[in-house]
N, CA, C and O atoms as a GROMACS GRO file, in nm:
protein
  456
    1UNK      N    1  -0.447   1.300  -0.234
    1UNK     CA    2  -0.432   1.165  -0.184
    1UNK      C    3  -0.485   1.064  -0.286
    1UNK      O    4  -0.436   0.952  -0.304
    2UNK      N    5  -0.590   1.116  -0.350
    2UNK     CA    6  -0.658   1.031  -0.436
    2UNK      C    7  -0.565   0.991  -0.586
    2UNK      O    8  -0.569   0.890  -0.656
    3UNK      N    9  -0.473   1.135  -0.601
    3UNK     CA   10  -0.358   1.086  -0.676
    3UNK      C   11  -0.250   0.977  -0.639
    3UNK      O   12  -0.213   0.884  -0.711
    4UNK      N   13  -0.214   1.002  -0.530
    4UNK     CA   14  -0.151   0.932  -0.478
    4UNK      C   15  -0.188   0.762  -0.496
    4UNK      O   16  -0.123   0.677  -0.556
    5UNK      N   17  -0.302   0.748  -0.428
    5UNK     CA   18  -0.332   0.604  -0.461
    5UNK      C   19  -0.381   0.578  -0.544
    5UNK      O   20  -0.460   0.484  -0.532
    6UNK      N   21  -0.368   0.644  -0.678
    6UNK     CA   22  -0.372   0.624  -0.815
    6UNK      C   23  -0.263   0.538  -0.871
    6UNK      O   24  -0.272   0.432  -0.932
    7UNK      N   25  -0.130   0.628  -0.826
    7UNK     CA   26  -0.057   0.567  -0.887
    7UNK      C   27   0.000   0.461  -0.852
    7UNK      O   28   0.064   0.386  -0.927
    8UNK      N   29  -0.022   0.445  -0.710
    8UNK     CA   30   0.005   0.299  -0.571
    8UNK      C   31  -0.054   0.154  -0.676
    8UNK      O   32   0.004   0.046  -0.686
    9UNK      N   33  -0.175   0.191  -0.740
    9UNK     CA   34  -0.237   0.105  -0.792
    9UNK      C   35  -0.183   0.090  -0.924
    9UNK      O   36  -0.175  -0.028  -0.958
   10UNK      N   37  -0.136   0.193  -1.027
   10UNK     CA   38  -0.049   0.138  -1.165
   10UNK      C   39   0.057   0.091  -1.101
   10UNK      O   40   0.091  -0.021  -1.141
   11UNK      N   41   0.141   0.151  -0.990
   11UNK     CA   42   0.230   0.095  -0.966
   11UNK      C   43   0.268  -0.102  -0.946
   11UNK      O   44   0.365  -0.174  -0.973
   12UNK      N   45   0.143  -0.123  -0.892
   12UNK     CA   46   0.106  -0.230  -0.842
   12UNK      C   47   0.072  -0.343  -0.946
   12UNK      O   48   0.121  -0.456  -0.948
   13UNK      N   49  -0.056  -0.272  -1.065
   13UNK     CA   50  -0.124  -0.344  -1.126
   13UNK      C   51   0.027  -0.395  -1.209
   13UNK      O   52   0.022  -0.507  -1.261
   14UNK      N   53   0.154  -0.317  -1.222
   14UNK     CA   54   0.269  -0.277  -1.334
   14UNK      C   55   0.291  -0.458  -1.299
   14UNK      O   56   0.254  -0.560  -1.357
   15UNK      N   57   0.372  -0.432  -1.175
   15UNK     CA   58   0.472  -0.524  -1.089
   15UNK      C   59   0.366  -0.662  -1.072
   15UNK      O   60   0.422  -0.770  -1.052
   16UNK      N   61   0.245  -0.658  -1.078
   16UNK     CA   62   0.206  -0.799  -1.072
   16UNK      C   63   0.194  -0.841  -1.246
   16UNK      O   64   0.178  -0.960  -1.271
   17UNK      N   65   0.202  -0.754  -1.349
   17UNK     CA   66   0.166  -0.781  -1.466
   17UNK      C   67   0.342  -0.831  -1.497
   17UNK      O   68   0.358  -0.915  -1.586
   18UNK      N   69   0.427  -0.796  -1.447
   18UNK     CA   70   0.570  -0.834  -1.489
   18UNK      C   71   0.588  -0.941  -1.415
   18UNK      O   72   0.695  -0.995  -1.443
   19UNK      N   73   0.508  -1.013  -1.303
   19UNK     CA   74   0.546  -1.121  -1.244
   19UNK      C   75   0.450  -1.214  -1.286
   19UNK      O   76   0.417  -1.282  -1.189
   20UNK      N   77   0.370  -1.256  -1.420
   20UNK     CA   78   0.287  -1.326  -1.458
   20UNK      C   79   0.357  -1.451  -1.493
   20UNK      O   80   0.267  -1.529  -1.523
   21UNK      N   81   0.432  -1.491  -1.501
   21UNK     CA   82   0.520  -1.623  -1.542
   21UNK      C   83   0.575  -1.658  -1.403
   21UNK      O   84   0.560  -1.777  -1.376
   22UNK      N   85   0.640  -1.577  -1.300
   22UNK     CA   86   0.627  -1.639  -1.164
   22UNK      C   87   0.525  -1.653  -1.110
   22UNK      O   88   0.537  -1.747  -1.031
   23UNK      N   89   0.392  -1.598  -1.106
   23UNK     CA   90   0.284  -1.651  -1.031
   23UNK      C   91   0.236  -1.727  -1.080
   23UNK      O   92   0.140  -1.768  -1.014
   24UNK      N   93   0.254  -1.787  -1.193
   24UNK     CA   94   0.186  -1.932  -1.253
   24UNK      C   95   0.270  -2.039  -1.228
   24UNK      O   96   0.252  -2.155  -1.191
   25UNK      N   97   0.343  -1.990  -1.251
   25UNK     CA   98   0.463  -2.113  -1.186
   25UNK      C   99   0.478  -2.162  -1.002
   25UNK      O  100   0.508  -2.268  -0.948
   26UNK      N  101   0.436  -2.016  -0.945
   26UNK     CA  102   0.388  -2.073  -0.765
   26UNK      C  103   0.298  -2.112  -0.745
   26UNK      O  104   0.273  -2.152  -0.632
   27UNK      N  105   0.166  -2.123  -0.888
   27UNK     CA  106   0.034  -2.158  -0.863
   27UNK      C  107   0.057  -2.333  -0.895
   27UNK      O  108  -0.001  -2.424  -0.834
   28UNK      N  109   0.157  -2.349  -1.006
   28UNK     CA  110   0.196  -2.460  -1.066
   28UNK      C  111   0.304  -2.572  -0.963
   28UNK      O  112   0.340  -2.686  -0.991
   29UNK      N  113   0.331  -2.501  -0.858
   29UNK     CA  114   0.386  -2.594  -0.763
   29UNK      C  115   0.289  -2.605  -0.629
   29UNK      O  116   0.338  -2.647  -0.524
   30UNK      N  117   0.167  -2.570  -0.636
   30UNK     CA  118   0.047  -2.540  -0.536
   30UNK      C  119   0.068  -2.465  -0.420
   30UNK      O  120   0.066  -2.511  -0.307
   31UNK      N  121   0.095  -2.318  -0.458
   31UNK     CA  122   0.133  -2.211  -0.349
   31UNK      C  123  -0.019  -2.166  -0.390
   31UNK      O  124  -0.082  -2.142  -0.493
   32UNK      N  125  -0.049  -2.170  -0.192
   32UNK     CA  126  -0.222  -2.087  -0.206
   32UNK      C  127  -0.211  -1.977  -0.242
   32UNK      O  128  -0.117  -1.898  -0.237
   33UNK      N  129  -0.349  -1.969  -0.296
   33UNK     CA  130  -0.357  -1.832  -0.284
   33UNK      C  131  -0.354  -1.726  -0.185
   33UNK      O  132  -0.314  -1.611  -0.200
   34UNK      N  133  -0.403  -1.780  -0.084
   34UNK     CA  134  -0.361  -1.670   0.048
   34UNK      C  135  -0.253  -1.624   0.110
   34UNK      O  136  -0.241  -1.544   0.203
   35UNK      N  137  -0.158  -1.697   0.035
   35UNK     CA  138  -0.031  -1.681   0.059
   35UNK      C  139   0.031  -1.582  -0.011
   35UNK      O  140   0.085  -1.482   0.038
   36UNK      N  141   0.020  -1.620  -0.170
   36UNK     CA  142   0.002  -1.453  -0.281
   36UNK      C  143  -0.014  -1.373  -0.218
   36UNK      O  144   0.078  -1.304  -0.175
   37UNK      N  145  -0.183  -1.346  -0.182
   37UNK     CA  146  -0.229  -1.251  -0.157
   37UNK      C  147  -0.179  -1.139  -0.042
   37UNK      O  148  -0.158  -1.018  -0.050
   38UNK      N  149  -0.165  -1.262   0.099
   38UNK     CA  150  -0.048  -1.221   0.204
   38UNK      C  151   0.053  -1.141   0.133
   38UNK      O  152   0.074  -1.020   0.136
   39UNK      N  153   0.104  -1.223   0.076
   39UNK     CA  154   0.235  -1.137   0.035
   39UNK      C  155   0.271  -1.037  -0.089
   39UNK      O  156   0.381  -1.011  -0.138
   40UNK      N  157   0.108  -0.978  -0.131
   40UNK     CA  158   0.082  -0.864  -0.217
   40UNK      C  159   0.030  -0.751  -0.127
   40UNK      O  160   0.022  -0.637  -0.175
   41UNK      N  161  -0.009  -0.779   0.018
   41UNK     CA  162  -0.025  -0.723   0.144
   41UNK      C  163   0.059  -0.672   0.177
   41UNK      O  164   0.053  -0.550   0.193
   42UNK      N  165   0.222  -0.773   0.211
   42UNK     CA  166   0.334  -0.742   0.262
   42UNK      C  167   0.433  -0.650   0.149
   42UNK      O  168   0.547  -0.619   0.185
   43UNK      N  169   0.390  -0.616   0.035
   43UNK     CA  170   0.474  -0.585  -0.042
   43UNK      C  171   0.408  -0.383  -0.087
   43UNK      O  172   0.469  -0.285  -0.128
   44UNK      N  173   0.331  -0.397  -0.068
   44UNK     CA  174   0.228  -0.251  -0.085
   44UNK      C  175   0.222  -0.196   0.082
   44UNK      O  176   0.291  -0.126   0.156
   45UNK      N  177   0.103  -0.269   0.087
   45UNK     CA  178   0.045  -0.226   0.234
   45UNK      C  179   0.186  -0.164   0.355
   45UNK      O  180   0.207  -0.047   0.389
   46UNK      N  181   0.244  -0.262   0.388
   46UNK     CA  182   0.326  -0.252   0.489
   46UNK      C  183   0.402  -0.095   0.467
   46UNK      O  184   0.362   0.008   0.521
   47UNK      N  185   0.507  -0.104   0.383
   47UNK     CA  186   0.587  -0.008   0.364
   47UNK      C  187   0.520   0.109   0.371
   47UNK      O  188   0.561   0.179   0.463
   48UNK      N  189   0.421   0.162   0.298
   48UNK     CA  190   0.337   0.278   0.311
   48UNK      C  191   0.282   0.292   0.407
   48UNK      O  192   0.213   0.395   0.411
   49UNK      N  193   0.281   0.217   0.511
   49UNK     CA  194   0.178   0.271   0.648
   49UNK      C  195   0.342   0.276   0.704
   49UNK      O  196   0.359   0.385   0.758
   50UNK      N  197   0.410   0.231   0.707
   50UNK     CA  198   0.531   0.257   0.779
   50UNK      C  199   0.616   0.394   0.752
   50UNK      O  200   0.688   0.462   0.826
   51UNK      N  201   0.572   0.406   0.593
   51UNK     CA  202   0.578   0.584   0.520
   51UNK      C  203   0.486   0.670   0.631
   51UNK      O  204   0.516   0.749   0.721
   52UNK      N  205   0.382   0.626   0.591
   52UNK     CA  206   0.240   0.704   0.699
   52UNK      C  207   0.277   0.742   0.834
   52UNK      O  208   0.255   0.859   0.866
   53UNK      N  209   0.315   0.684   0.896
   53UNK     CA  210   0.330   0.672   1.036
   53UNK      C  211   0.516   0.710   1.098
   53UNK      O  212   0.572   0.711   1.208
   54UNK      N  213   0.558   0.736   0.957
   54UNK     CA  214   0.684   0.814   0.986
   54UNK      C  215   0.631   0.936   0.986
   54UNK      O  216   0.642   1.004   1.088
   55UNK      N  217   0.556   0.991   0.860
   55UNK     CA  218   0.497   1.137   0.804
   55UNK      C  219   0.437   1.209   0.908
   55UNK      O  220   0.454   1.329   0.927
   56UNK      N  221   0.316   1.080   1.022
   56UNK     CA  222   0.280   1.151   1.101
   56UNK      C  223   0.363   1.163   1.254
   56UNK      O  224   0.305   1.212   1.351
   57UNK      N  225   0.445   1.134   1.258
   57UNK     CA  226   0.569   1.148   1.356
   57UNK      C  227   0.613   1.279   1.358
   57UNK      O  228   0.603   1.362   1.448
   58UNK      N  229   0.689   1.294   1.190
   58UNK     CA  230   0.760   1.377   1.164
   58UNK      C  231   0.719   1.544   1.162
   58UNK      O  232   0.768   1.653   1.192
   59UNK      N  233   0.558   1.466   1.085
   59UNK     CA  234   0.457   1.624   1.096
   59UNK      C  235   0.408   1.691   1.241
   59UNK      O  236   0.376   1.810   1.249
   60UNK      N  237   0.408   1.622   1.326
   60UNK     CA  238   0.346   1.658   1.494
   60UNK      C  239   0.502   1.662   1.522
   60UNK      O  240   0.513   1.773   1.469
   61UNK      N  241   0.658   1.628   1.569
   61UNK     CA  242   0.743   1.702   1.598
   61UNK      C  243   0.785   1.852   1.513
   61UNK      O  244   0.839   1.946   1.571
   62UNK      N  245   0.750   1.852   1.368
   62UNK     CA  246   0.835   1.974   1.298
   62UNK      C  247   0.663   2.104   1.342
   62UNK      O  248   0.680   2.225   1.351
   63UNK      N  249   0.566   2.060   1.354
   63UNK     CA  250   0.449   2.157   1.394
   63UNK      C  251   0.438   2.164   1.532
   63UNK      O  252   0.336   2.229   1.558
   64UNK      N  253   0.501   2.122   1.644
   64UNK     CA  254   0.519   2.085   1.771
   64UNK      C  255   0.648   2.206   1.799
   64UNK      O  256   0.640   2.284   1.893
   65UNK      N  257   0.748   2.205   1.718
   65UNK     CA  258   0.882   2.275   1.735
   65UNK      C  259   0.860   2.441   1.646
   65UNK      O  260   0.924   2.546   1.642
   66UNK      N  261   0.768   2.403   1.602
   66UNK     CA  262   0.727   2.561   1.462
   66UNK      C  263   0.684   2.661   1.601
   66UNK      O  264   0.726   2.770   1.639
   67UNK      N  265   0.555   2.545   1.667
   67UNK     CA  266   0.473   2.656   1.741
   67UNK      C  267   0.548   2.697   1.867
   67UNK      O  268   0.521   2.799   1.932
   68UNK      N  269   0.669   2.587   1.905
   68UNK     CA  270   0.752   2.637   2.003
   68UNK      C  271   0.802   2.762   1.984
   68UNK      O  272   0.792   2.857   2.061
   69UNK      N  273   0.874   2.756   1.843
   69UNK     CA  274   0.896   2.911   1.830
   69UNK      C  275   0.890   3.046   1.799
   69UNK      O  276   0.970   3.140   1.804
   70UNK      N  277   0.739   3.027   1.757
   70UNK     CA  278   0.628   3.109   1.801
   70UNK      C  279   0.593   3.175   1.901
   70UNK      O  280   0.578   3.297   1.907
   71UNK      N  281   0.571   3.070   2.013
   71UNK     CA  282   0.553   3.094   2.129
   71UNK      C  283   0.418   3.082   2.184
   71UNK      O  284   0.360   3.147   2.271
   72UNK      N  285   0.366   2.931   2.076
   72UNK     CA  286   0.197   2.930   2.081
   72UNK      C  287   0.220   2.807   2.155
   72UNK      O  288   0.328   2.747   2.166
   73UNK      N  289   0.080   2.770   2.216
   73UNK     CA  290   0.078   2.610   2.258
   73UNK      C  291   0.013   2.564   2.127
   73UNK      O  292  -0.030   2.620   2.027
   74UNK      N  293   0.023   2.448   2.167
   74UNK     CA  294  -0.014   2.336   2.093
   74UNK      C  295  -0.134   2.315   2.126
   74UNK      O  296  -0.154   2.243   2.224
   75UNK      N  297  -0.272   2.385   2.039
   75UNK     CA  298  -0.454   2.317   2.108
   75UNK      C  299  -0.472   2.184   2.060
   75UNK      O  300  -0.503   2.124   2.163
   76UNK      N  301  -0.472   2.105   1.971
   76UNK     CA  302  -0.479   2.013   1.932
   76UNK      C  303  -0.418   1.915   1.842
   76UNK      O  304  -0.405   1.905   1.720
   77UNK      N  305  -0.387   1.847   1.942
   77UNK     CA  306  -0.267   1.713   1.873
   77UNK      C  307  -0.362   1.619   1.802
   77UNK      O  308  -0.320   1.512   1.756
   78UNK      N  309  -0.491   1.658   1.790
   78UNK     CA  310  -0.534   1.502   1.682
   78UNK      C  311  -0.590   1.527   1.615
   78UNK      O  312  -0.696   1.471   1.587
   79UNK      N  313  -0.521   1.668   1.535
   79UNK     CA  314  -0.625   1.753   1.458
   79UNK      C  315  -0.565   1.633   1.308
   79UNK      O  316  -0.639   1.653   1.212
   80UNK      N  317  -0.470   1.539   1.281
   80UNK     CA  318  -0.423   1.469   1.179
   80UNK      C  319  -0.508   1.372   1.133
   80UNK      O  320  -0.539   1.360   1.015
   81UNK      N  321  -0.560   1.279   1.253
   81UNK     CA  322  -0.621   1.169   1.217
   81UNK      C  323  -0.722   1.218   1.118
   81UNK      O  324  -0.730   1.313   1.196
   82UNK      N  325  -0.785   1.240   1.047
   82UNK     CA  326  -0.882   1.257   0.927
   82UNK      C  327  -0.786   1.199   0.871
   82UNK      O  328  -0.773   1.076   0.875
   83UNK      N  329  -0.678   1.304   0.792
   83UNK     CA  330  -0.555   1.291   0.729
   83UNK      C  331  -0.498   1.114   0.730
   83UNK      O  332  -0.471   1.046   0.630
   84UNK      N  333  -0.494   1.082   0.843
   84UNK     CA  334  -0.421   0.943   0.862
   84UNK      C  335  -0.529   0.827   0.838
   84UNK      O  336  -0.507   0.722   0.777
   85UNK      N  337  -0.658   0.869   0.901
   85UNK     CA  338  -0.729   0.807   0.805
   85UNK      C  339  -0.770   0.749   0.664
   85UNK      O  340  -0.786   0.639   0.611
   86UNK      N  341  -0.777   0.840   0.643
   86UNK     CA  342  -0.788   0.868   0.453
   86UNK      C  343  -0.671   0.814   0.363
   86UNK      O  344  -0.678   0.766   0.250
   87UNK      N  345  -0.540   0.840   0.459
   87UNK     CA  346  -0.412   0.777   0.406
   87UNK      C  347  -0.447   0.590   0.454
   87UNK      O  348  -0.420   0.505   0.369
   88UNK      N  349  -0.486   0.560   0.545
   88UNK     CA  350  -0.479   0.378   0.589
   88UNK      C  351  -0.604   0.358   0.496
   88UNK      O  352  -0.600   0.250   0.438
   89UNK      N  353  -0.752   0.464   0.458
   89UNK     CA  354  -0.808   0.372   0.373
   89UNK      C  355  -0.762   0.346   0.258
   89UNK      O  356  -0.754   0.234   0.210
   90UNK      N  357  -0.731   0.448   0.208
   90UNK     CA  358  -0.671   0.432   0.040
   90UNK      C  359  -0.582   0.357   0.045
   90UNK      O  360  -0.545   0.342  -0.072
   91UNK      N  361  -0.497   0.275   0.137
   91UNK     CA  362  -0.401   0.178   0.166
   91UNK      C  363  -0.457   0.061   0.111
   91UNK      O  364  -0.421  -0.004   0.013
   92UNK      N  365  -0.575   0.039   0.210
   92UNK     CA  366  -0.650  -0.060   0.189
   92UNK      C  367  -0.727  -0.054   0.065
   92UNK      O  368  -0.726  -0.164   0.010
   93UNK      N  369  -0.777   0.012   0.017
   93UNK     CA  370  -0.841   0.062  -0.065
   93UNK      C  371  -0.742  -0.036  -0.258
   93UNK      O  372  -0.785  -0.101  -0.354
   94UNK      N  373  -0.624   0.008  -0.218
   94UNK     CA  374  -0.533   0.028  -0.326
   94UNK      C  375  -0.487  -0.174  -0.302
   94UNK      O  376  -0.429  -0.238  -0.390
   95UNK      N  377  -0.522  -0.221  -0.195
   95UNK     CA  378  -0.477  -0.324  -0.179
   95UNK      C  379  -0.583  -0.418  -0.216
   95UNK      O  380  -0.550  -0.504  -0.298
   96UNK      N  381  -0.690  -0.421  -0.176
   96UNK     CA  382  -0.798  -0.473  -0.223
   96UNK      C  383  -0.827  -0.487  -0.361
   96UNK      O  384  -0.870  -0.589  -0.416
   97UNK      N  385  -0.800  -0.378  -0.414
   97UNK     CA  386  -0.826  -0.370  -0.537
   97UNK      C  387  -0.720  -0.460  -0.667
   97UNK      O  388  -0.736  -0.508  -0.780
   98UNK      N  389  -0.629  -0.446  -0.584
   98UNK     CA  390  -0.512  -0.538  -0.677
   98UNK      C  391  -0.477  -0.677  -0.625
   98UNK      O  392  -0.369  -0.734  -0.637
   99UNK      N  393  -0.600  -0.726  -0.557
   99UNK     CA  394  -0.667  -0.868  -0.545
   99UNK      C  395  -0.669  -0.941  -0.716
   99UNK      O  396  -0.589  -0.994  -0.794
  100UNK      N  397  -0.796  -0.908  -0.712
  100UNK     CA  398  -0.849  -0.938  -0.860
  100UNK      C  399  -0.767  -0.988  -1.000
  100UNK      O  400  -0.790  -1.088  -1.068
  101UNK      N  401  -0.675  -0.894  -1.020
  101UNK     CA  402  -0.554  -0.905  -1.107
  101UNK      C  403  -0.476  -1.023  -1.037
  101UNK      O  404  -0.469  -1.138  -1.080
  102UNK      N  405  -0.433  -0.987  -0.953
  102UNK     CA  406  -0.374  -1.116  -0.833
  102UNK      C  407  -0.445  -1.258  -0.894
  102UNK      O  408  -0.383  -1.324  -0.976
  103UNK      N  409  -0.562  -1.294  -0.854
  103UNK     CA  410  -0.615  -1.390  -0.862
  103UNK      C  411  -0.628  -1.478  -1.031
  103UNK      O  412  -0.632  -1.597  -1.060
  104UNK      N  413  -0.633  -1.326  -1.134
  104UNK     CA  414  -0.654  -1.386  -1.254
  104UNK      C  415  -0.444  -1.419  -1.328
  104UNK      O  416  -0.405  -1.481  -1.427
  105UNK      N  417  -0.385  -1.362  -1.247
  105UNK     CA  418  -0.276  -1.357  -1.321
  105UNK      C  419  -0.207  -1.499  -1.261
  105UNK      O  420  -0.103  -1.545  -1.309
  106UNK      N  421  -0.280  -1.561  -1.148
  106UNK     CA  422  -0.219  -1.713  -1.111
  106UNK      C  423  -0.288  -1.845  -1.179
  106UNK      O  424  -0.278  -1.966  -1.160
  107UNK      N  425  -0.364  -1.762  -1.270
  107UNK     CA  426  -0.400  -1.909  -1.377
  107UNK      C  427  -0.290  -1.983  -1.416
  107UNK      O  428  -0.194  -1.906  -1.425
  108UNK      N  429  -0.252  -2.126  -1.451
  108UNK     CA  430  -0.196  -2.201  -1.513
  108UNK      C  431  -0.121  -2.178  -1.620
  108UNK      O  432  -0.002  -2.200  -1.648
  109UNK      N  433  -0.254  -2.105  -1.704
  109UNK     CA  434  -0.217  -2.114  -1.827
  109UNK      C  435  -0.164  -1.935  -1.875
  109UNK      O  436  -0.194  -1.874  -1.978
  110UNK      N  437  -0.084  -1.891  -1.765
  110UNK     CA  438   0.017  -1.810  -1.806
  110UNK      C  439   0.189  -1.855  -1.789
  110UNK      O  440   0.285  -1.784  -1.761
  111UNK      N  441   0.183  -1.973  -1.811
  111UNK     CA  442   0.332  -2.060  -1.850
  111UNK      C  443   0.314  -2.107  -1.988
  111UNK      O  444   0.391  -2.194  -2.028
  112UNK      N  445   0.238  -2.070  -2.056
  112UNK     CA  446   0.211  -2.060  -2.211
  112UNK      C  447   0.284  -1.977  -2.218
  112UNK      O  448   0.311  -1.895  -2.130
  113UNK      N  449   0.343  -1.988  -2.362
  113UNK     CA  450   0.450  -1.921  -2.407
  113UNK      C  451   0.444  -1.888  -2.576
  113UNK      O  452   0.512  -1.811  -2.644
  114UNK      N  453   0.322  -1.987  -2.616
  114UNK     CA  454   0.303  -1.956  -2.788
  114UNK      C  455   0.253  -1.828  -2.812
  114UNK      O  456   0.233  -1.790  -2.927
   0.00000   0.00000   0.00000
């Protein structure tokens, strides 16, 4: 997992470093920052918990239907949450962190061009 939101974060740090001439330019028409930030939320965060929360759907019906045909019950359905845990912190984790870059890449003075 810890790979995983390794690369959530190059992925991230990539795509805000290629949008450095549009975020100076939304900083340059006075778009808040919380609004960025919102929408460095909506662009990471969202989709991957919506990944997450398919995964854990998909994993409790295909281990739900395994043990059916087996012929075991099912002892515990919330044996995941650790798992889903660990997946929503590193969410957050990976989002927080690509604040910072966020904040320095809406300076002004990346519509310099010399």
């Amino acid at each position: 997992m810890a790979l995983i939101a390794a690369s959530m974060l190059v992925a991230q740090l990539e795509q805000l470093r290629e949008r450095r001439r549009l975020l100076s330019v939304l900083v340059a028409f006075r778009t808040r920052r919380a609004t960025l930030g919102w929408s460095v939320l909506w662009q990471t965060a969202v989709p991957i918990t919506l990944g997450l929360a398919l995964a854990v759907v998909g994993g409790l019906a295909l281990g739900a239907a395994v043990l059916s045909l087996i012929g075991k019950p099912v002892s515990d359905w919330w044996v995941f949450l650790p798992f889903a845990g660990a997946g929503a912190a590193l969410i957050l984790a990976v989002t927080l962190l690509s604040l910072p870059p966020l904040w320095r890449l809406m300076r002004p003075d990346g519509l310099r061009t010399e």
